[in-house]
C-alpha positions in Angstrom: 172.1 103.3 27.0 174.4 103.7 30.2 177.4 101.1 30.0 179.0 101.0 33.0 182.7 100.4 32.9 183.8 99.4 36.1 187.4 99.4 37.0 189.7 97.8 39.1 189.7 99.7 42.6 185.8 99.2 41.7 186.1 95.3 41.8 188.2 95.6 44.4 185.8 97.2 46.6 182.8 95.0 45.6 184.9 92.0 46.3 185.6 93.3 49.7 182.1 93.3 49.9 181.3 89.6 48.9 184.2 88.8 51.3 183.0 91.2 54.2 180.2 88.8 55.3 181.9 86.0 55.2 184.7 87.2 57.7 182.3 88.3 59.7 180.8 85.1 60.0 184.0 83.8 61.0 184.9 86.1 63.0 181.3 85.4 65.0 182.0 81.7 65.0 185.5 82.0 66.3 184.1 84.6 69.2 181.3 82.1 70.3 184.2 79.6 70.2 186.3 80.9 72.1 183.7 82.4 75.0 182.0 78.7 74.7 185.8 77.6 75.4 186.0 80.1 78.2 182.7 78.9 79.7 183.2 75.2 79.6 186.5 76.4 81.4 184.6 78.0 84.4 182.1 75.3 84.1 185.0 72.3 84.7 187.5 74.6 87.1 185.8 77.6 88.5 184.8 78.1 92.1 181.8 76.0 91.7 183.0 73.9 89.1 182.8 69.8 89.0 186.6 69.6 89.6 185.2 71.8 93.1 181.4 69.6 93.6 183.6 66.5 93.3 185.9 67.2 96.3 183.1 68.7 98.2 181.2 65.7 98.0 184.1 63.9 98.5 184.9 65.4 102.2 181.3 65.5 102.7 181.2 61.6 102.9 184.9 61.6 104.8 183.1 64.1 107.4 179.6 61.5 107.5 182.4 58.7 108.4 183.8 60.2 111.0 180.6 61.7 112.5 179.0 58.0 112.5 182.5 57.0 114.1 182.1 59.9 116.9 178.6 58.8 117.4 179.2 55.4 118.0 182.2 56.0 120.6 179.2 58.3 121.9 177.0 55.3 122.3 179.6 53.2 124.1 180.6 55.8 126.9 177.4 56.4 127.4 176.8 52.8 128.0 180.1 53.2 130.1 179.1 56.0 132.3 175.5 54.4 133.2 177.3 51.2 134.1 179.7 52.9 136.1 176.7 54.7 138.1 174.7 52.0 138.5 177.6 49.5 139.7 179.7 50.3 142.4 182.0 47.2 141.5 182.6 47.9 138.0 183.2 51.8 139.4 185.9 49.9 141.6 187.4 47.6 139.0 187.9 50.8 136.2 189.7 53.3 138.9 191.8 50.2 140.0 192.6 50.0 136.1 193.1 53.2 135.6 194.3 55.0 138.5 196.0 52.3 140.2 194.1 52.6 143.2 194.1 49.3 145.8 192.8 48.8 149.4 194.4 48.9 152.3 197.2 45.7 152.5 197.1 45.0 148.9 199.7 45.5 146.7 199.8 45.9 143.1 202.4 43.5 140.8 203.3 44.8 137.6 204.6 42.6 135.0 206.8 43.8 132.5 207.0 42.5 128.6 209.7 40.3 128.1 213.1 41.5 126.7 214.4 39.9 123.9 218.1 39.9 123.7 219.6 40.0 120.3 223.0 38.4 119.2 226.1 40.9 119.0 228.1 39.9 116.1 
């Protein structure tokens, strides 16, 4: 009969054994930790990350806002330039507004704001 006498540098190896796998297994689950860490990181921050969608989308309806604002000062001048060619009177009345133009004998009165004079103590 073969007895087998084991000794302690023998134990010691086969407990580094028993131990080996679990450490690995550690070792695994910390290294998917970490690169799921890294991951959700790049997912939240990264160049095409939410924190980056959100304040796209967020100048993208600033931009719609002011591109409905330009279009509707659009409208109006256009409204504005096909009065002013179709009426020679409202043509008159706007450069008299805005250029100061007048006719002959006619003279233009400009009122200023009043001026309101505060107390000196």
């Amino acid at each position: 009969m073969a007895v087998s006498v084991r000794t302690r540098a023998g134990e010691d190896r086969v407990n580094r054994r028993r131990e080996n796998p679990l450490l690995q297994s550690r070792g695994l689950a910390l290294l998917l930790a970490f690169f799921l860490f890294i991951l959700i990181l790049a997912f939240v921050f990264g160049d095409h990350g939410m924190v980056e969608i959100i304040r796209t989308q967020r100048e993208i309806r600033k931009l719609q806002t002011t591109i409905r604002e330009l279009e509707m000062r659009k409208e109006r001048l256009l409204r504005e330039i096909s009065l002013l060619q179709e009426n020679p009177l409202a043509l008159e009345k706007k450069a008299r507004e805005n250029l100061w133009l007048m006719k002959k004998n006619e003279k233009v009165v400009v009122l200023a704001p009043e001026i309101k004079e505060t107390p000196h103590e």
